[in-house]
VEXVOZA-160077 format. One line per 8 residues: number of its first residue (from 0); their letters; for each residue z negated, y, x of C-alpha. Coordinates in steps of 0.001 Angstrom, whole numbers, plus 500000, padded with zeros to 6 digits. Each point is the difference from the previous one (the first is absolute). Example, Ala and Ser with C-alpha at 12.3 -4.5 7.8 and 13.67 -1.06 7.14 Angstrom:
// residues 2
0 = AS = 492200 495500 512300; 500660 503440 501370
This chain:
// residues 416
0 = XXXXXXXX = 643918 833648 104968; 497936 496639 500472; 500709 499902 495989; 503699 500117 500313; 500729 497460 503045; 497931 497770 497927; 501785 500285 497130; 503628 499544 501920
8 = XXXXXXXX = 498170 496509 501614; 499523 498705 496415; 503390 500496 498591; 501145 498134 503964; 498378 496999 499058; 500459 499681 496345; 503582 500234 500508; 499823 497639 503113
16 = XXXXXXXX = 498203 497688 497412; 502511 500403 497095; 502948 499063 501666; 498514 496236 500750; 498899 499448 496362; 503353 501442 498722; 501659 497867 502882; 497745 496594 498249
24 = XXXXXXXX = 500852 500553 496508; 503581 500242 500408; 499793 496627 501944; 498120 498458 497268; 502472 501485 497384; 502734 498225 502154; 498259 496847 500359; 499182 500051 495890
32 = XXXXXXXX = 503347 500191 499854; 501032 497125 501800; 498210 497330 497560; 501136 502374 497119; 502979 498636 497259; 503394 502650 500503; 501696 500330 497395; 501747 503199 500992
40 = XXXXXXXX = 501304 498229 503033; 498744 503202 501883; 503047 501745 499976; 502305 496969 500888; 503278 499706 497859; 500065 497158 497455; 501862 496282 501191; 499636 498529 496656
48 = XXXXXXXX = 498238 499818 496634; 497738 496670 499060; 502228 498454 496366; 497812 496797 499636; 496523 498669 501739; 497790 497151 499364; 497753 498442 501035; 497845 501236 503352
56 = XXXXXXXX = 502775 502453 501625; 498186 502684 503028; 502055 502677 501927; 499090 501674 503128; 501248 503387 501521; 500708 500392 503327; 497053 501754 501299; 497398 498708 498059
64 = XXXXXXXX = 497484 496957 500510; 499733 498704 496774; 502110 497789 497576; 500392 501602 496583; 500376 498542 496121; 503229 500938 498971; 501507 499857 496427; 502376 500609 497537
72 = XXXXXXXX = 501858 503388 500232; 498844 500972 503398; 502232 501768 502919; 500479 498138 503376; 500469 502345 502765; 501852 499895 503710; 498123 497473 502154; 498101 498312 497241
80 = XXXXXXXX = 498617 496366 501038; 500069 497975 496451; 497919 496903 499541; 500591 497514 497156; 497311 496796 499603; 500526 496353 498928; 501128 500474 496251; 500879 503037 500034
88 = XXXXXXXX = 503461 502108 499476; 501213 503541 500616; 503698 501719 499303; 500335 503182 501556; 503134 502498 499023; 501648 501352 503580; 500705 503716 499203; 503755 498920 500274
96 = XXXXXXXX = 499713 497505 497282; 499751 497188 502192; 497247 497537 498732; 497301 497685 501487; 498435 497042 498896; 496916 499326 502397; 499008 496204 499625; 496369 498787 500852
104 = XXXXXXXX = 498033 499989 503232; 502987 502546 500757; 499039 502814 502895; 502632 503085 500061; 500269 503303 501022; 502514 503225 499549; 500685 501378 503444; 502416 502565 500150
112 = XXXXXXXX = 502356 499583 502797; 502923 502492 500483; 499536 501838 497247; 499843 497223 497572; 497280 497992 498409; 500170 496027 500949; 497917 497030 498968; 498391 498172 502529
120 = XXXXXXXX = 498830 496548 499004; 497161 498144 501813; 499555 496451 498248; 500910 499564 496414; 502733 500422 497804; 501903 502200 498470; 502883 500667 497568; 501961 503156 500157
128 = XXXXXXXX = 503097 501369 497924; 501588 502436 501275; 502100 503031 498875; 503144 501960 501159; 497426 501151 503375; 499442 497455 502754; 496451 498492 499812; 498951 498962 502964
136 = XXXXXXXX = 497001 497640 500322; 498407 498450 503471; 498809 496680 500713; 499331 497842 503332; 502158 503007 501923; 502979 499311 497672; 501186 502833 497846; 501630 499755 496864
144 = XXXXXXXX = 502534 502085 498548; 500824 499703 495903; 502088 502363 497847; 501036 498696 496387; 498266 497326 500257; 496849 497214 499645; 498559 497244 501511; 496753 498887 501382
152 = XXXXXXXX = 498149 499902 503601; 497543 498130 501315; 497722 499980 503097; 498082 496818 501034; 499351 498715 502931; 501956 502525 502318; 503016 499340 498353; 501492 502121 496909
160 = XXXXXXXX = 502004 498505 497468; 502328 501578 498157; 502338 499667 496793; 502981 502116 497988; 499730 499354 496280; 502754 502766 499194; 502228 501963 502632; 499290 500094 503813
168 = XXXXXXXX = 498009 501115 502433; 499382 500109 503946; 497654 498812 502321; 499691 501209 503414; 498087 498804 502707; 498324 502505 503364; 502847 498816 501903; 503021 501928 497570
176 = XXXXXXXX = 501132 496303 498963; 500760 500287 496265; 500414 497542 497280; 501259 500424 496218; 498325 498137 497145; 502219 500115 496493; 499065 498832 496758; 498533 496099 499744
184 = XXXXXXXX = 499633 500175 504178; 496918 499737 501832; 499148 500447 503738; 496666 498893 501940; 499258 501999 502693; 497471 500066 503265; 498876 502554 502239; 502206 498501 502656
192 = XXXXXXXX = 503694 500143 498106; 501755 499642 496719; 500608 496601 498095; 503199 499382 498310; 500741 500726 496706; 499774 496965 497622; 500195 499849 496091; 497195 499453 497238
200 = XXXXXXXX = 499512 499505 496873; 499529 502685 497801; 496428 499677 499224; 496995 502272 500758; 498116 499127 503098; 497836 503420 498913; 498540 498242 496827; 496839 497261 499920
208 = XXXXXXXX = 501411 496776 499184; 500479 500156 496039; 497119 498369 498323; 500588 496899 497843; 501523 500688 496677; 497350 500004 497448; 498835 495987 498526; 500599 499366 496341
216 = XXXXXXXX = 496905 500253 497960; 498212 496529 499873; 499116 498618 496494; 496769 497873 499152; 500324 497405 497577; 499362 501504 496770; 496525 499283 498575; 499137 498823 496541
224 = XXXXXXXX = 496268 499327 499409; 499730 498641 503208; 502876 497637 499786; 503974 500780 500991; 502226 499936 495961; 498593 497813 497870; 496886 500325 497741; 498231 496574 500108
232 = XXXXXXXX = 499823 500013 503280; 497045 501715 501828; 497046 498861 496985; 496968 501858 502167; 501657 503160 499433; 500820 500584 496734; 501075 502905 498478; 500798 501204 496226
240 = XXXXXXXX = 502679 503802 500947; 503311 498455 501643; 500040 502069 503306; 502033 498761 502570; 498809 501402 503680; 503017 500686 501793; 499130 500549 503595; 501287 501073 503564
248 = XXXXXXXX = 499199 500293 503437; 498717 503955 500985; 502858 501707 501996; 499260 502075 502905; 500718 503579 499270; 500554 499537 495920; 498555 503009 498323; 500737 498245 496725
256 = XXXXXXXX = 501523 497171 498184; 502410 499081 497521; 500551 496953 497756; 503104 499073 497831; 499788 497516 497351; 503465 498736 498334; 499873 498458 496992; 503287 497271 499494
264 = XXXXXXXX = 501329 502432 497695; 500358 502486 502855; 496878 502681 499215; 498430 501291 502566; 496506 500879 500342; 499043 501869 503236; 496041 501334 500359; 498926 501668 503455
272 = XXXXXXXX = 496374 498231 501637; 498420 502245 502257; 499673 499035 503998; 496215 498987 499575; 501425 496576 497600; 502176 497358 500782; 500209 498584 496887; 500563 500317 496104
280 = XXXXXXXX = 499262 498545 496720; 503029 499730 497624; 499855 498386 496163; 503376 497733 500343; 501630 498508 497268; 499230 496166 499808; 502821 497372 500921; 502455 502732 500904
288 = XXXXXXXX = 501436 500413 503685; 499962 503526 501435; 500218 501107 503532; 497911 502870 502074; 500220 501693 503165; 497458 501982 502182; 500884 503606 501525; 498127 501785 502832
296 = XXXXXXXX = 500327 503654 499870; 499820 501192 503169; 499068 503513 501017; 503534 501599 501052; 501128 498284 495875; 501361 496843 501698; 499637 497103 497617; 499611 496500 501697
304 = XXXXXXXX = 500440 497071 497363; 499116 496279 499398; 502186 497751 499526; 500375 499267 496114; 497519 497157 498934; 500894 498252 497006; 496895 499320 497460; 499579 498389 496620
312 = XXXXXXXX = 496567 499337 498335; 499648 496350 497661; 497711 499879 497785; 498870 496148 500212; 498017 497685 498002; 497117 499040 500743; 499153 496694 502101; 498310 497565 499042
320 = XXXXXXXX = 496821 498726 501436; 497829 497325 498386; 500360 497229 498679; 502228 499038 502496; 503182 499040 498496; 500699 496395 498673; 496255 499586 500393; 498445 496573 497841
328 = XXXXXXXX = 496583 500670 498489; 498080 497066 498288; 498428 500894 496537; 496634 498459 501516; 500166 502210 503034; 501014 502619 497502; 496338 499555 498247; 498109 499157 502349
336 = XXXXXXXX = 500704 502802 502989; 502214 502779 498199; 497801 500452 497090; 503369 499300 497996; 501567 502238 500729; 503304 501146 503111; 500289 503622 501639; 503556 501434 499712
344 = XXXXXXXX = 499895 502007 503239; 502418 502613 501778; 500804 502274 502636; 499701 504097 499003; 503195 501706 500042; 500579 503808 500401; 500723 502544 497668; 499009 497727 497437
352 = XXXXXXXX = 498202 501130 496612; 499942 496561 498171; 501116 495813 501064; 501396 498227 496973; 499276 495953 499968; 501929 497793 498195; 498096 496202 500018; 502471 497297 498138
360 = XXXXXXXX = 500368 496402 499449; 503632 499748 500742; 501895 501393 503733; 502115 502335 497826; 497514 501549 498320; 500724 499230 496243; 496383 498624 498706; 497822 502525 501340
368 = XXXXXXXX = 496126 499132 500066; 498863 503879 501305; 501831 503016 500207; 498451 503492 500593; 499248 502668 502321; 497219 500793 502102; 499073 502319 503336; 498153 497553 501610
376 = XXXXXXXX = 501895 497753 502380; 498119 497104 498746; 499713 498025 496831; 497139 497414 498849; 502387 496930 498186; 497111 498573 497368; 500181 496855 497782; 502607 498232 501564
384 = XXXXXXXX = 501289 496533 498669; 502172 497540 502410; 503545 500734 500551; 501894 501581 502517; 499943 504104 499827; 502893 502736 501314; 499096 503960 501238; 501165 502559 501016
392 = XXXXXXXX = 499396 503908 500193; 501246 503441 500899; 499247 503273 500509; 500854 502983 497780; 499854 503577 501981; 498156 503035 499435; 503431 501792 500911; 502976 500487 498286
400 = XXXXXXXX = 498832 497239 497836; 501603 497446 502845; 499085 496190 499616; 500255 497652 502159; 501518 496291 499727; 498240 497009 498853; 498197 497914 503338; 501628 496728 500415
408 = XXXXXXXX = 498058 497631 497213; 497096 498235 501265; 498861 497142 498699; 496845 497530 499804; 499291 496410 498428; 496623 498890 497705; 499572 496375 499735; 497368 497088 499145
C-alpha cells in the first residue's frame, strides 16, 4: 500500500516539474527566434522580390529584434522594415510589377493597409515605376498614388519632394486635400499642407551628381638619351641602339596601355604596355616626322586617349668644342707649351658608330690636309706648319646606315 501511494507521489511531482522546463524551452525557442534571419517570412504572403542590391542593404521583420543582411534574389514579406546604407542601392519588384528603386541612407517599410501592400518612406529617397495597379507609397503623412507611371520622391527635412518623369500621379495629404503631378511637374510638400505644382527640368534628382568626364591622357616629353629629339644633345648620356622613350603620366584605373605610332606614310604601329609602365622604347626612323598617341584601357573597355604629339628624331652633327673657333696660336707658343702639336676636340653624339674629320687649307674644302675616320671624338693634329686651317666633322650611324651633316667649319690660325 505504502509502495503504491509512493509511487503515485513521484509521477505528481515529476509531472509538476516537466511542465516548467517544457514551459522554459519553448520560451527560449521563441526568443532564439527573435534574433534568428526569416526567410520563410513565417507564413506571411510575399510584398515583393529583391531584383538588384549593393552595397550594405539589412531588412527587418516585424516581430523580430534584429536587422538582417539581405541580398540578391531574396523575398520581402508584409510588414518588412528595409534599411539601405550610404552607398548602397536596392530595386525591389512589387508583386504587381510595380518597381522600386531605394536610394541611400533610405528607411522603408511594406505595411499592408486595407488589403494592399504600401511603402512607407522614413528619410531617403526613392524612385518607383509603376504599372497598370496603383502604387501607393507614404512619406511625411502624404500618400502617393501612381498608376502608369514614374517619378521620384524624396524625404528630407520633414518635407517630401516629389517629381513625374512620365504620366501622373496623386498626392494626398491627412486632411483629403489632393493634388495631381503630370509628367515634367514637381510638388514640395510639408506635414502642414500641399505646395503648388511648379515645373522642372527633366533631370534626375535620384542620381549622384555625374562625375567629371574622364581627362585626356597626359604626354611626357619624349626622351632620347636623356635629351628631348636631337642626338648631340645630352653628351653624359650616350647611347649606341636608337630607342626613343616615349612616356606618360599613370592613369587612375588603367588596367593597360596602348601606344600608336604613325609613320608620314600613314602605317600604324600599335603595341599594348602593361599598367605597371608608363613608358616605351621605340627605334624611329631618323629625320622623319611621325606622330603618337597614348590610350588607357580602362576596366569596363573604355579607351581614354592623348592628344596626338607630333615627333621627329635629327640626327645632328657633332659640336664642336676646342680650339675655340677663329682661335690665333703663335708657332712659339705652339713649341714651347703644346708640344707641337693642337687637339681637334668634340662633343659625343648618339647612335653613332664612327665621326668622319675632314681638316683643309681652303673654307670649301678642296685642298684637304687630313681626311679619315675614327671613333674617338678627338684627334691629335701633329707637325703643323703656319697657315690658317678649316674642320669639320660628322657622325655616321650605327642604324640604317644614317649620317649626319657636316658641323659648321671651324677654323684656327698658326703664325710667327
Amino acid at each position: 500500500m505504502l509502495r503504491a501511494n509512493h509511487d503515485k507521489l513521484i509521477k505528481r511531482h515529476t509531472a509538476a516539474l516537466a511542465i516548467p522546463v517544457i514551459l522554459l524551452c519553448y520560451s527560449a525557442f521563441r526568443f532564439q527566434s527573435f534574433f534568428t534571419a526569416d526567410f520563410s517570412g513565417d507564413g506571411k504572403a510575399t510584398a515583393a522580390n529583391v531584383i538588384y542590391s549593393s552595397g550594405d542593404i539589412k531588412r527587418r521583420p516585424l516581430e523580430r529584434f534584429r536587422w538582417f543582411n539581405l541580398g540578391g534574389n531574396a523575398k520581402l514579406f508584409e510588414n518588412d522594415s528595409i534599411r539601405v546604407s550610404a552607398d548602397s542601392k536596392l530595386t525591389i519588384r512589387m508583386n504587381d510589377g510595380s518597381e522600386i528603386e531605394i536610394g541611400e541612407r533610405s528607411l522603408v517599410s511594406l505595411e499592408k493597409r486595407d488589403g494592399e501592400i504600401s511603402i512607407r518612406a522614413t528619410g531617403g529617397r526613392l524612385r518607383f515605376k509603376a504599372g497598370k495597379k496603383a502604387l501607393r507609397i507614404i512619406s511625411n503623412g502624404q500618400t502617393l498614388h501612381a498608376q502608369n507611371s514614374s517619378g521620384t520622391i524624396e524625404d528630407t527635412d520633414g518635407r517630401t519632394a516629389v517629381r513625374v518623369t512620365e504620366g501622373k500621379a496623386e498626392l494626398k495629404n491627412p486632411n483629403g486635400r489632393t493634388l495631381s503631378v503630370t509628367t515634367t511637374q514637381s510638388a514640395q510638400v510639408s506635414k502642414e499642407g500641399l505646395a503648388q505644382v511648379g515645373k522642372f527640368e527633366l533631370a534626375d534628382p535620384f542620381e549622384k551628381p555625374a562625375a567629371k568626364p574622364p581627362q585626356a591622357m597626359r604626354v611626357l616629353p619624349a626622351l632620347l638619351a636623356g635629351s628631348l629629339l636631337h642626338s648631340n644633345r645630352d653628351h653624359r648620356r650616350i647611347q649606341k641602339d636608337p630607342l626613343l622613350a616615349l612616356r606618360w603620366i599613370p592613369y587612375p584605373g588603367a588596367v593597360a596601355y596602348r601606344v600608336k605610332v604613325r609613320s608620314p606614310a600613314g602605317k600604324e604601329s600599335v603595341q599594348n604596355v602593361s599598367p605597371e609602365d608608363s613608358a616605351l622604347e621605340i627605334k624611329p626612323a631618323f629625320n622623319q616626322p611621325l606622330n603618337y598617341s597614348i590610350e588607357a584601357i580602362l576596366e569596363n573597355g573604355d579607351a581614354i586617349a592623348s592628344s596626338k604629339q607630333n615627333l621627329e628624331l635629327h640626327f645632328d652633327p657633332p659640336l664642336v668644342r676646342s680650339p675655340i673657333p677663329g682661335m690665333t696660336i703663335r708657332r712659339r707658343e705652339l713649341i714651347e707649351k703644346m708640344n707641337e702639336r693642337i687637339v681637334l676636340s668634340w662633343e659625343n653624339t648618339s647612335f653613332t658608330e664612327a665621326y668622319e674629320l675632314e681638316i683643309a687649307e681652303d673654307p670649301g674644302f678642296k685642298r684637304f690636309v687630313r681626311r679619315f675616320e675614327t671613333q674617338n671624338n678627338f684627334f691629335i693634329f701633329q707637325n703643323i706648319v703656319r697657315g690658317t686651317y678649316f674642320w669639320r666633322v660628322k657622325s655616321r650611324s650605327s642604324h640604317s646606315e644614317t649620317e649626319s651633316t657636316f658641323s659648321p667649319p671651324s677654323q684656327f690660325t698658326i703664325t710667327d
